[in-house]
C-alpha positions, 0 to 999 in steps of 0.5 A: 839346502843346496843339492848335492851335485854328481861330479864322481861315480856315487853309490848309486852309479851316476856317470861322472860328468866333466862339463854338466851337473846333475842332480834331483831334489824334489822332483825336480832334475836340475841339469848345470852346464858347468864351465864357467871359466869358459862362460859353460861353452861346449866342449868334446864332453857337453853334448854326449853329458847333456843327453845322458842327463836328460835320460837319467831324468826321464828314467828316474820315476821321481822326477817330474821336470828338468830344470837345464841352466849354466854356472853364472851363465847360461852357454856361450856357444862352441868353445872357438878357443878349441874349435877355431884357435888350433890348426886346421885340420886337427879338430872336428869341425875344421879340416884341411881342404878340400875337406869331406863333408861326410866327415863333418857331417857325422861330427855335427849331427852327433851334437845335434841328436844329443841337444835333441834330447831335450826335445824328445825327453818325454818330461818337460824341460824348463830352460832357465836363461841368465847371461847369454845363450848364443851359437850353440847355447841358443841351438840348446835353449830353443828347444826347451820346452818352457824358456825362462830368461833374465831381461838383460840377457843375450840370445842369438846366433853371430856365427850366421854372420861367417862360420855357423849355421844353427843345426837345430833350426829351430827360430824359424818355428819360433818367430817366422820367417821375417824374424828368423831371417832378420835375426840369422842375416845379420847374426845380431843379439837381443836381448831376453826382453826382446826375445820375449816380446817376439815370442822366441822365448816364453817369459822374460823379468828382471836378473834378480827375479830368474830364480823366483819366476822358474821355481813358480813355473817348476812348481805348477808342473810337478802338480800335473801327472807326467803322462798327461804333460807327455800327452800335450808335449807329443801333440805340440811336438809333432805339430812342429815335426810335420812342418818339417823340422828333422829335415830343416835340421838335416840340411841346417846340419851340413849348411853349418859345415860349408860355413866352415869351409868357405872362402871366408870360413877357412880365412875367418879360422886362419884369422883366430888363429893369428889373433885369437877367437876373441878379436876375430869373433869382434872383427866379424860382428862389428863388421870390420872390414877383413881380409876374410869379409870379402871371397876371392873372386873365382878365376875364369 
C-alpha cells in the first residue's frame, strides 16, 4: 500500500510543504524532493522544507530511519531557471556590482544550515539516489549517512567549472584530496558506479534494483535501537568535525558567492540570460569557448 503523503496541513498538524513530501510508515520517514517538472531542483521553499521534515522524524519516537529520495530524479541542483535566468540583481545570489558578500553570505549559508539537518539529525538518514544528484542535489546527498545509488546515475558538482563552489564541502572528507580535487577542477560527473567504487558513495546496483537494495539497508536499521544508532553516528560525525568541516563549509560558503561575482560568474549569468540556463550550463561544461570563459585583463 502506497503512503499517504503530506501536501496540506492534516489533522495531525503537519506543515504544508510545496517542494518535499513527507510521510511515515513503518517506522520509516520518507522525505521526496518533489519537483519533478524541474528535475526536483531547489527552489525558495526546499531547503527551509527539507529541515523542517528531518525535524518531524527526529521528534516523532515512531520512527527509526529517513529515507530522503527525489520524484523520478533524485536533485538537479539550483533551479538556474530562477536563480541564474532573471536579471541580476533581483534574486539572491545574484547581485548587482559591486556586490556585499554579507548579503550573499546570510543567503547561502541559511541553505547550507538547513541541508546540515541531515548531518545533525540524530536518526540515520539513507539517501536513495536515482537520476542525478549535481550542484546542490550532490551538496545534499553527500551528507547522508548511508548512500544508495542506481549505477546509471550522475554525481557531481559542474558549477566548479564557473559559478559554484559546493557549500557543505563535503568530497574531500569522502574521496581525499587527489580525487575531491580531480572531480571540483575539472566539474565532471560520474556515474553511481563510479562513485561507489571511489568510495563517494556507499553502495551502487542496477536502476531496476534501487528499491530492493534500500529497503534491505532500511530494514537492518530499524532492528537496532535508535540510541545505539545515534551513539555511532555522533562518534563518526565528530571524527569528520575535528578535521575541520564547519570551517571548510564556512570558507566554501562565501568562495561560492565569489564564484557568482567574477568576471566570468557575472558574463556566465549575463550568458543565461540571453540564451537560457540550459545552453549556458552546455557552453560551460563542453567547454565552449566563451566570451565569459576567458576574464578580462585587468588594466594597469
Amino acid at each position: 500500500m502506497s503512503p499517504v503523503w503530506c501536501r496540506k496541513m492534516s489533522s495531525t498538524s503537519l506543515p504544508v510543504f510545496n517542494s518535499i513530501l513527507y510521510s511515515v510508515k513503518n517506522r520509516v520517514a520518507n522525505i521526496q524532493l518533489n519537483r519533478p517538472a524541474r528535475m526536483n531542483a531547489i527552489d525558495h521553499h526546499m531547503p527551509r522544507e527539507l529541515q523542517t521534515a528531518v525535524e518531524l522524524a527526529n521528534e516523532n519516537m515512531d520512527v527509526k530511519v529517513i529515507v530522503l529520495s527525489g520524484s523520478k530524479v533524485f536533485c538537479s541542483g539550483y533551479d538556474l531557471k530562477i536563480f541564474a535566468e532573471p536579471k541580476r540583481g533581483t534574486v539572491p545570489g545574484s547581485q548587482t556590482m559591486p556586490w556585499d558578500p554579507y548579503i550573499d553570505y546570510t543567503f547561502m549559508s541559511a541553505c547550507t544550515n538547513a541541508f546540515m539537518s541531515i548531518w545533525r539529525s540524530y536518526k540515520p538518514v539513507v539517501g536513495k539516489i536515482s537520476g542525478v544528484a549535481i550542484g546542490g542535489g550532490s551538496d545534499i546527498a553527500l551528507l547522508c549517512d548511508i548512500t544508495v545509488a542506481a549505477e546509471d546515475a550522475r554525481i557531481g558538482y559542474p558549477p566548479s567549472r564557473v559559478w559554484g563552489c559546493p557549500t557543505t564541502a563535503m568530497w574531500v572528507y569522502r574521496v581525499g584530496l587527489e580525487r575531491a580535487k580531480r572531480i571540483l577542477l575539472t566539474g565532471d560527473l560520474l556515474t553511481g558506479k563510479q562513485a561507489a567504487d571511489i568510495g563517494l558513495i556507499g553502495e551502487a546496483v542496477p536502476a531496476s534494483q534501487l528499491d530492493e537494495a534500500v529497503d534491505k539497508v532500511v530494514q537492518r536499521l530499524v532492528t537496532v535501537p535508535t540510541n545505539q544508532m545515534f551513539f555511532q553516528k555522533q562518534v563518526i560525525n565528530n571524527a569528520v568535525e575535528m578535521m575541520g568541516l564547519f570551517s571548510s563549509q564556512r570558507l566554501a560558503t562565501f568562495m561560492d558567492g565569489m564564484t557568482r561575482h567574477t568576471p566570468e560568474g557575472v558574463a556566465f549569468q549575463k550568458r543565461a540570460q540571453e540564451v537560457g540556463f540550459k545552453e549556458a550550463v552546455r557552453e560551460r561544461d563542453m567547454g565552449v569557448d566563451t566570451t565569459w570563459s576567458t576574464p578580462p585583463k585587468p588594466k594597469l
